[in-house]
N, C-alpha and C positions, 0 to 999 in steps of 0.2 A: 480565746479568739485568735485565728490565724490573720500575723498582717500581710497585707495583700500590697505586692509593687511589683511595676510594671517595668523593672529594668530601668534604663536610659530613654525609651520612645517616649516622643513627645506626646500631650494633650493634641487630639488636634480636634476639629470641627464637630466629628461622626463619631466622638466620643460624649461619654456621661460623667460626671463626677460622681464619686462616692465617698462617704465618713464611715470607715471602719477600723475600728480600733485605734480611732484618736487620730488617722492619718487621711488627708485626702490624697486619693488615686484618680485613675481616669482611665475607663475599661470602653473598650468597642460599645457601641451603641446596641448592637445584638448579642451583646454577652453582659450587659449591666445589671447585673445579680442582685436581685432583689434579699430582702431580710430573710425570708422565708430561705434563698438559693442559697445564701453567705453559710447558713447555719448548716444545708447539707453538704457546704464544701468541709466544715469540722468532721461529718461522718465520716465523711469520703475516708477512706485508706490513704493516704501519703503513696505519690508517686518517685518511683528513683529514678532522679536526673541526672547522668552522668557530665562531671564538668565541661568535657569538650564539646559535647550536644547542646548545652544550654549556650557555650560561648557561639554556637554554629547556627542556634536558631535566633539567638540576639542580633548579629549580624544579619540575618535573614529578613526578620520582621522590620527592620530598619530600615531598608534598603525598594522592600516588596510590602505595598498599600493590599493585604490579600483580602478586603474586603469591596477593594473593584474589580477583581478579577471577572465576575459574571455578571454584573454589570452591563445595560445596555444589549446583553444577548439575548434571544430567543431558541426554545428549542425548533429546529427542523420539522417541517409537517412534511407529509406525504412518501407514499413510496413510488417506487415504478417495477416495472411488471406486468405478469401476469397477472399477481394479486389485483395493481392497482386497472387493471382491463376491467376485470370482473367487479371488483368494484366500483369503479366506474358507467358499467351495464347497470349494476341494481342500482343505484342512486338516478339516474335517470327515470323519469317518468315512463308509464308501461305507455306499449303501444308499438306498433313498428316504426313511426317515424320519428320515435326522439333520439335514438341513435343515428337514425341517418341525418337529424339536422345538427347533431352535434357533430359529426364529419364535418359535415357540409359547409358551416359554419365557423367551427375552430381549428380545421386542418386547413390550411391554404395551400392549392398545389404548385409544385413547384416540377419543371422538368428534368429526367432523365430517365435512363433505360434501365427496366429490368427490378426486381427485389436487392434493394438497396439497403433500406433502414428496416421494413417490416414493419407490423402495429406498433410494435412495444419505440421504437426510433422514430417513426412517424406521429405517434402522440407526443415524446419528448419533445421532439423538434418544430412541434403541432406545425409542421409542412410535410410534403410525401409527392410524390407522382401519384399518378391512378392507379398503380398497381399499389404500392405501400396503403393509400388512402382505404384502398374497396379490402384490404388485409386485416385492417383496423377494425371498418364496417365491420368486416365477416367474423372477426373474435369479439366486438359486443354482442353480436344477437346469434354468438355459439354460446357464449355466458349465458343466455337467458335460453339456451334447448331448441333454437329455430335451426333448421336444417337451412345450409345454403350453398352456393356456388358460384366461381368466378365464369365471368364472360368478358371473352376480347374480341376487339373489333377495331372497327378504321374510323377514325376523325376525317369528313372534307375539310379543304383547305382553310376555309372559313370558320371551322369550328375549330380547329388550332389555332388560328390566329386569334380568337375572342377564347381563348383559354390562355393561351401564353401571353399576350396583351402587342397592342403594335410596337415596332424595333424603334429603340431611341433615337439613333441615327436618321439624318433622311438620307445620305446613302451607306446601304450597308458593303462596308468594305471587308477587303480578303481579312480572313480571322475573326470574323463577328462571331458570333455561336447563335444568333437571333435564328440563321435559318436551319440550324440543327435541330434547335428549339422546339421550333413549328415540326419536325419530320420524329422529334421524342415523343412530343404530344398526341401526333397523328394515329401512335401505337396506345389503343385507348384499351382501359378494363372499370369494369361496374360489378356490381354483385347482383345475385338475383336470390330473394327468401321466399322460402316454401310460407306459402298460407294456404290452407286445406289442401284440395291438389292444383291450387295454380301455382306457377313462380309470378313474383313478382319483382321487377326490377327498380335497383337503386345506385344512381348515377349522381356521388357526391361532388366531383370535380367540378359542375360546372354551379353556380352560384343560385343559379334559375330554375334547376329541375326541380322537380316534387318527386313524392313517392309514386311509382311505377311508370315514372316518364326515363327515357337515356338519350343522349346525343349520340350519334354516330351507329354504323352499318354491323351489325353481329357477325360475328365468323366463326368464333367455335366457343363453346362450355370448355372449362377444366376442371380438373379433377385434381390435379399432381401436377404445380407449375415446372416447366422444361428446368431443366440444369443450368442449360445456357443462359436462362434470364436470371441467376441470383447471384451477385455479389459474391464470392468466397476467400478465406483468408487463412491462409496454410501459416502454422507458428510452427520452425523447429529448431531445441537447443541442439548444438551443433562443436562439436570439439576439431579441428584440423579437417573439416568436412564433411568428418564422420558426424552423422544424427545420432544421438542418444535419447532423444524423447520428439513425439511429433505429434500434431493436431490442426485435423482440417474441418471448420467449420462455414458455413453461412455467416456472414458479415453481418447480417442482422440479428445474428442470435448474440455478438458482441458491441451492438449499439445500445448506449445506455449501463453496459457492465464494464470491468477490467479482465485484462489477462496478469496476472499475476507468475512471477517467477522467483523463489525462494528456498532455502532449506528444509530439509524434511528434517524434524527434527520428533525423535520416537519419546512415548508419553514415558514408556517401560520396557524396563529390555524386554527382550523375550522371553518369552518362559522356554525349559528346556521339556523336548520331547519324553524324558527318561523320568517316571514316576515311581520315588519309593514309600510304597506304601506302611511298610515298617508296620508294627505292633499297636492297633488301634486302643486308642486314649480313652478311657475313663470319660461318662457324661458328664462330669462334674468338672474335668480337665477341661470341655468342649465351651464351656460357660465361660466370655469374654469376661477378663477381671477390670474392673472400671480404673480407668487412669486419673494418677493423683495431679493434683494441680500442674505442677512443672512440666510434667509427660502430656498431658491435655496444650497448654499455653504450648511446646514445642512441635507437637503437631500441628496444632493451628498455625505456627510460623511456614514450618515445612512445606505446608499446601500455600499458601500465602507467595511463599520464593520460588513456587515453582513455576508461575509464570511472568517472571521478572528477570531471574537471576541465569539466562542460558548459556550455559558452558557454551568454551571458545574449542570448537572442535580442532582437535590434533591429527587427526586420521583423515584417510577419504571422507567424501559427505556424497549424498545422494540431492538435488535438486527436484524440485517439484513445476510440473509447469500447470498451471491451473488459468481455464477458460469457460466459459457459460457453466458452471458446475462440472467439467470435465477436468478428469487433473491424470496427467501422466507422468513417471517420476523415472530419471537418468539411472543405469547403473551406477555403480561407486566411482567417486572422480576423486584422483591423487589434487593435492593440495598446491603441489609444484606445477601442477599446469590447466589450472583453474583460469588464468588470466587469459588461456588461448581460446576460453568459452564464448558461444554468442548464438544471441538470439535472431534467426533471422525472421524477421514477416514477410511475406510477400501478400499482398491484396490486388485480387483482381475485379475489376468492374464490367461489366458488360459494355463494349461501346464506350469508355471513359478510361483516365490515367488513374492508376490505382497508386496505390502504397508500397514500395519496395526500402526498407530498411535493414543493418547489419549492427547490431547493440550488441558492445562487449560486456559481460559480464563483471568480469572484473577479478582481483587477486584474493578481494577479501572474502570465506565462505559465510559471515555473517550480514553479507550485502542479502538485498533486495533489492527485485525491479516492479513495475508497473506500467502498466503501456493503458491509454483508454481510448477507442476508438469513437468517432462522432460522424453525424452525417448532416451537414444542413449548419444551420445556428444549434450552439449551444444553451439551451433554459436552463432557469436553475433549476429545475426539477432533478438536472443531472447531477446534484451539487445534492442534494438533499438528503438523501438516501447516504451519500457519501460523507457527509458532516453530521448526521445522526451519532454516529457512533464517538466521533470526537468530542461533539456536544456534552456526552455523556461523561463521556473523561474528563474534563473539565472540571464538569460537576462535582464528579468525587473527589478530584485533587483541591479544587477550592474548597468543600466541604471540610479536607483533613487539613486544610491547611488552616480553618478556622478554628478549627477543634484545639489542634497542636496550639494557636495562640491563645487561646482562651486557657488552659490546662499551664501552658509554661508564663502566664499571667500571674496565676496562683498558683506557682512553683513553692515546695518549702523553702525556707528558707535557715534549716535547722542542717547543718552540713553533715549528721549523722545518717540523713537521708541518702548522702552521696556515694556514691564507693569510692571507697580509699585511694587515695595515689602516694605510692609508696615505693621503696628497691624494687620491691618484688614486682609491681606493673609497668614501672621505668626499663625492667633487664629484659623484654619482650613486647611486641607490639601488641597490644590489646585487639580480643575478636572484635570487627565491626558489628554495629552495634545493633543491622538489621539482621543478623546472622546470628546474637545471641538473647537479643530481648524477647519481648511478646507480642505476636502483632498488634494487639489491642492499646499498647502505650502509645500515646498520643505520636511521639517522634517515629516510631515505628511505623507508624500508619502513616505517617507523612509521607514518610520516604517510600514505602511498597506503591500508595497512592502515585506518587510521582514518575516511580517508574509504570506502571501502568499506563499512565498518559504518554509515556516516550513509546511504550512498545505500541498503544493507537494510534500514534502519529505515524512510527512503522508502518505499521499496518494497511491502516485505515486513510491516513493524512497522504502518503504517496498518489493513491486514487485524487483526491480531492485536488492535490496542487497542480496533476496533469489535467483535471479541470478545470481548475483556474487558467491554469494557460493556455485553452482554448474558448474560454468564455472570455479573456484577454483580446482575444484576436478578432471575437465577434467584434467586438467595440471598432475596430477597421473598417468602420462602413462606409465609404466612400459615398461623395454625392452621387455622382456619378453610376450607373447603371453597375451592380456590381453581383456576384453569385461565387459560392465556393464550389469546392471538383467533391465531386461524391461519396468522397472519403476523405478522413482528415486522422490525425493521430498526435500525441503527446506522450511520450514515453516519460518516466523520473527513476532516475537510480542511484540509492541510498547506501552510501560506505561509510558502516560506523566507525567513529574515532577511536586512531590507536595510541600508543603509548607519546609519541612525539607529532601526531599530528589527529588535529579534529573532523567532523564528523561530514559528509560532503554531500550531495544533490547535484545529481549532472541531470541535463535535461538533450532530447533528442524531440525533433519537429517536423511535422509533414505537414503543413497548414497552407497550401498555395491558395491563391484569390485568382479566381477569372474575373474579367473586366466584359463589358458587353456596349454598345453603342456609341465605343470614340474610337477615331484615325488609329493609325497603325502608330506612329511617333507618342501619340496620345498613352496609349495603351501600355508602349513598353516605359515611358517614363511614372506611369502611375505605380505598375507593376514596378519597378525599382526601388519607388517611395515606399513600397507596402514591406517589401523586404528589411530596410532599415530600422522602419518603424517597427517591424517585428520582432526586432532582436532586440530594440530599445522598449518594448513591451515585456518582454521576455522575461530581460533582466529585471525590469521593475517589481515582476511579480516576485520574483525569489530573493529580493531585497527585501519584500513586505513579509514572507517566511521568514525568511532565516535572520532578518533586521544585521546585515552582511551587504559588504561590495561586491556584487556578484562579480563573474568571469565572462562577456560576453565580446563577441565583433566590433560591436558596440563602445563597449567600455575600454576595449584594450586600443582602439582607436583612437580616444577620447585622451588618453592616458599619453597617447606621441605627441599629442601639442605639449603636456609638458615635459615632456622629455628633448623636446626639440628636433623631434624624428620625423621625418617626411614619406608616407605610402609608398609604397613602390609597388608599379605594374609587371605581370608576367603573361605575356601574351601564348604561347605556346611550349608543347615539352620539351622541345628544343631549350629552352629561356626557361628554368625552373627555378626554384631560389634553393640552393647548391646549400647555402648555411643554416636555413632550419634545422631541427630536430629529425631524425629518421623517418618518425612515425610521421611526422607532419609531412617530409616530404614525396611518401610513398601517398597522401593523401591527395597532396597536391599537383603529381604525374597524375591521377586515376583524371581528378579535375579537371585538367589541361588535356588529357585525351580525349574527355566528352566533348569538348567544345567551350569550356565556362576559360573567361580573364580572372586572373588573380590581383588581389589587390592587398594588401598588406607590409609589414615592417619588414627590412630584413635582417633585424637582429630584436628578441625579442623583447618586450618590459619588464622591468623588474618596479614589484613593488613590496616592498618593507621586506628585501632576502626571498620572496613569492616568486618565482620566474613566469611571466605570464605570454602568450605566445595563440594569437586569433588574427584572422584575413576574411577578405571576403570572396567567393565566387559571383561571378557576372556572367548569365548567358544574353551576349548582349544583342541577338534579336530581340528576343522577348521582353529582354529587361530583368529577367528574374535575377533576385539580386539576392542569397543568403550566406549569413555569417556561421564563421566556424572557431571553434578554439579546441587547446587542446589540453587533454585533462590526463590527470593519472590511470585512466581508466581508456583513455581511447580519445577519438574525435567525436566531439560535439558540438552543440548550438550554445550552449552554458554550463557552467556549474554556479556553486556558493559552496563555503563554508560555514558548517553549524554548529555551535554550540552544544552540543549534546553531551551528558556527564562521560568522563572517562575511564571512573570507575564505580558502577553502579554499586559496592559495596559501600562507598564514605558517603555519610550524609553529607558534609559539607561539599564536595562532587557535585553531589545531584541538588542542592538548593541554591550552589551559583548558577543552575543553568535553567531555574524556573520562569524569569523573568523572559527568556527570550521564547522557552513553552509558551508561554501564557500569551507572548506577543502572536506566535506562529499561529496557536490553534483560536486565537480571539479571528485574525485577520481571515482563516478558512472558516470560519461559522457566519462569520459574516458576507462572506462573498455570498454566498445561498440565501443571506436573507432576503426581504422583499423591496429594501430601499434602495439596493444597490449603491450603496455609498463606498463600499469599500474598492469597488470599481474606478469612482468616479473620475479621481486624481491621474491615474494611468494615462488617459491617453493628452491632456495638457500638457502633462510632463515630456511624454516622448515628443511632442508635436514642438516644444521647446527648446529641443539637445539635440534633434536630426541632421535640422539643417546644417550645423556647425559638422557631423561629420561626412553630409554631403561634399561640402568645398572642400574638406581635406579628401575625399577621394576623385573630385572633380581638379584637382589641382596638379595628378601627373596623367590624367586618365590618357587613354589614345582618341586621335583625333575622332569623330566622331560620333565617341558613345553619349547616350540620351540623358541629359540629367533630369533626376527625379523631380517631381512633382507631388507635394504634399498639398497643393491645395483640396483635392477631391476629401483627403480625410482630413486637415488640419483646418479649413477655411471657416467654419465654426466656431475653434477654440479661442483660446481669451489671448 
């Protein structure tokens, strides 16, 4: 009988006792081996443990409970899409009008000009204009084979007004958007479906119509909406101005998806064009000879490593830019001037401010970016799709994580099992140990596992956390009469850890808030508060990832009280701050020509040997107020530092940096879930830290400017 011990970990709760072989132990509660189990751990074959592994996983299982890792999760439902249109058609009851009461019903409209979001962004956002709404209409009952067609017309006065609802204000002053509102809505569309040979018309905008009633005067059928009425958003990577990759799509077709920006990286060289045919083989030559054990187990490793283990290119690299299923990939780019890369977007709107960004790429060619565009309020729906796949990783890594302890539970304890440590493995460093075992040995699977969940969180988690940080911002709901601009964006870009320093997350943001029925003073001091709070949002989210001080406006603000530094204003580029950083202060001329007050140190923070160096821009008609800091990669709104292994060959690497996985990819499955608890904390917290950096920028401001105003979102909180 093998005896069984559990190391140094304690007994705790969610364990079982057991009497084997005269010893009591105490094993996981879902690995407590019954009589029948004990007897086929004798059969089993004896695993080899190599010393330094079992020392690497003992600290591990110590330190990391891996039997709450999945805990309290649930997997992700649903998708979005096309699929989820069409699906959405057949699960509705037949008939023509249970698609148009489900418009009707669970889109609410909302105005602005033009294709915007489209079905697939106007179901996400379940809001739309009449155009996005009657687009929706028109792809469930293209799902189910009805032939139909858009029709546009004119709203009277009256019927925008009981569509868009009466102006909060009772007078409406310069800069309302109420009366814009009424002249968006006035531009009306409905659909109309074939039923034998009549059309029948369906007008979901307004709350009251039925089927084949519509509010407002007809003007023309379409067939092919204009150009001019759709949203569009030109992406291209760009070296010293030169484009090397370009893509112009419809805005709607990247509502609800990512634009992603990464390495191409080739499965297998090429093959060469030159074939020699040489002196044909014998049939008996052509008969695969079956591989002996060792040659099987190294194959199976080899495929295993191969998407884990990606060489760190030394030569040019090619970039890939990939958008709605479209991907267009850069010539070859030298390595030396990778850092002069950048992605530009430009988004334009019909009648609205669109989206104009300038994202550096960066030095490292094993970065990644991610940008996700949105239109309206972020659902989780948008989260779902995108935490699917981490969910999954998860899964396996806690899976192999239980395995590996249940296995190094009832490790032998017979040292002839071990391999040797002698001159001979003391005079050379030994192969790591993912590079020479099996994948099927418990530790090895741990660790392939593991990296698999870093490379989803690459991957996949980039998507997710720019959705977190715009489902972040929904929570900004002001009492107060409030609406976002017709495009929104969250970029995240991920620079893996190198030899002397760890793994980072910058974020970029285009998240403005329009305000609608207060005073002009009203407006720009809310509009100020919303800025703050936004960076103080910001950071919080990638505090909850990366369980890190993030880098924000915000924080390096917060950071001068104790340092005993006091803001300093720059009102124009005459007045620039001279002692910044280069880059910062070429950032801060561009700032000071638009018209924006600077606000900031003039000498930067240090924290623990970190130099840290963020200000604020103020346009201060409006109020708009955003933070900036500056990263190794360029100007931004944030970064964090992450934890990520630094060398995916050492187990012990990649199992110090489990816990803060487990933390990352817990807090983004949860944000999608249905409780929204992982939300909830967010905006108490910022509504509790603002203020304190309000006064310190109210404390040299110029005479004046409007101080913010957090009641509209904070007067709720606790």
């Amino acid at each position: 009988m093998v005896s069984i011990s559990w190391g140094s970990v304690p007994c705790k709760k969610t364990c079982r006792r057991l009497i084997v072989g005269g010893l009591i132990i105490c094993m996981p509660l879902n690995f407590a081996a019954s009589a029948q189990q004990v007897q086929q751990i004798d059969a089993e074959p004896d695993i080899r443990w190599p010393v330094a592994e079992v020392n690497t996983l003992r600290t591990f299982f110590e330190r990391v409970d891996v039997e709450e890792v999945m805990v309290g999760l649930a997997a992700p439902r649903g998708t979005t899409g096309a699929a989820e249109i069409a699906a959405l058609s057949a699960i509705l009851p037949p008939g023509l009008e249970a698609p148009f009461r489900f418009v009707q019903r669970r889109v609410r409209h909302e105005p602005y000009v033009g294709n915007v979001r489209g079905a697939r962004g106007a179901l996400l956002a379940a809001s739309g204009n009449s155009l996005d709404q009657t687009l929706l209409l028109a792809d469930l009952y293209r799902a189910r084979g009805r032939p139909v067609r858009l029709v546009r017309g004119r709203l009277a006065w009256r019927d925008a007004v009981a569509l868009v609802g009466e102006p909060a204000a009772v007078h409406i002053g310069h800069g309302d958007p109420w009366l814009r509102w009424i002249e968006m809505a006035a531009d009306h569309w409905w659909l109309e479906v074939r039923r034998g040979e009549r059309w029948t018309s369906m007008d979901p905008s307004f709350a009251g119509t039925a089927v084949g009633e519509t509010v407002g005067e007809e003007m023309e059928t379409v067939d092919m909406l204009p150009a001019l009425l759709s949203a569009t958003a030109m992406l291209r990577l760009t070296l010293q101005e030169a484009t090397l990759a370009a893509l112009e799509l419809p805005l709607s077709q990247l509502i609800g998806s990512s634009v992603r920006v990464d390495r191409l990286v080739e499965d297998t060289p090429e093959a060469s064009d030159e074939v020699d045919e040489g002196e044909p083989l014998p049939e008996d030559d052509l008969a695969e000879e079956p591989l002996d054990e060792e040659a099987a187990a190294e194959a199976r490793l080899t495929a295993a490593l191969a998407d884990v283990l990606v060489p760190v290119p030394v030569g040019p690299i090619v970039l890939r830019l990939t958008a709605a299923d479209r991907v267009m990939t850069t010539p070859p780019i030298e390595l030396a001037v990778l850092d002069r890369l950048e992605l530009q977007v430009d988004v334009e709107v019909p009648m609205g401010s669109g989206v104009h960004a300038r994202i550096p790429f960066g030095a490292d060619p094993r970065a990644s970016l991610a940008i996700v565009f949105a239109s309206g309020s972020m659902t989780r729906a948008h989260l779902r799709e995108r935490t699917a796949p981490l969910f999954a990783a998860l899964s396996e890594l806690s899976s192999a994580e239980i395995a590996a302890l249940e296995a190094w539970t009832v490790r032998p304890r017979d040292r002839s099992l071990l391999p040797p440590v002698g001159p001979a493995l003391e005079a050379e460093p030994p192969v790591p140990m993912i590079e020479a075992g099996d994948p099927e040995h418990p530790a090895t699977a741990l660790h392939i596992a593991a990296l698999r969940s870093w490379r989803a969180l690459e991957k996949d988690g980039l998507d997710a956390i720019a959705a977190a940080l715009l489902v972040a911002g929904d929570r900004l709901r002001p009492q107060s009469p409030a609406y976002q601009g017709p495009a929104r964006m969250a970029a995240v870009h991920w620079t893996p850890p190198a030899t002397e320093s760890e793994g980072r997350l910058t974020v970029w943001m285009s998240d403005p808030l329009r305000l609608a029925g207060l005073e002009r003073d009203q407006r720009s001091a809310t509009t100020s508060a919303y800025g703050l709070l936004r960076s103080a949002l910001t950071g919080q989210v990638l505090n909850r990832v990366a369980d890190r001080p993030p880098v924000t406006a915000f924080d390096v603000t917060l950071r001068a009280v104790g340092t005993g530094g006091r803001l300093q204003w720059w009102l124009n580029s005459d007045d620039s701050p001279d002692r910044w950083p280069p880059v910062a202060q070429t950032a801060a001329q561009a700032d000071l020509a638009n018209g924006l007050l600077l606000a900031g140190l003039a000498q930067p923070v240090d924290r623990g040997g970190e130099v840290l160096h963020g200000w604020w821009g103020v346009l201060d008609e409006s109020g708009q107020t955003l933070g900036r800091v500056l990263t190794p990669s360029g100007i931004a709104q944030a970064f964090v530092r992450f934890a990520r292994p630094r060398d995916d060959r050492s187990l012990e690497s990649v199992l110090a940096t489990l816990h803060d996985l487990h933390a990352a990819l817990r807090w983004l499955i949860g944000v999608a879930g249905d409780d929204g608890q992982a939300l909830s904390s967010l905006l108490p917290g910022a509504c509790a830290a603002t203020p304190l950096v309000s006064d310190l920028l109210r404390a040299g401001a110029p005479p004046g400017t409007v101080a913010p105003a957090f009641e509209a979102f904070c007067a709720t909180q606790p």
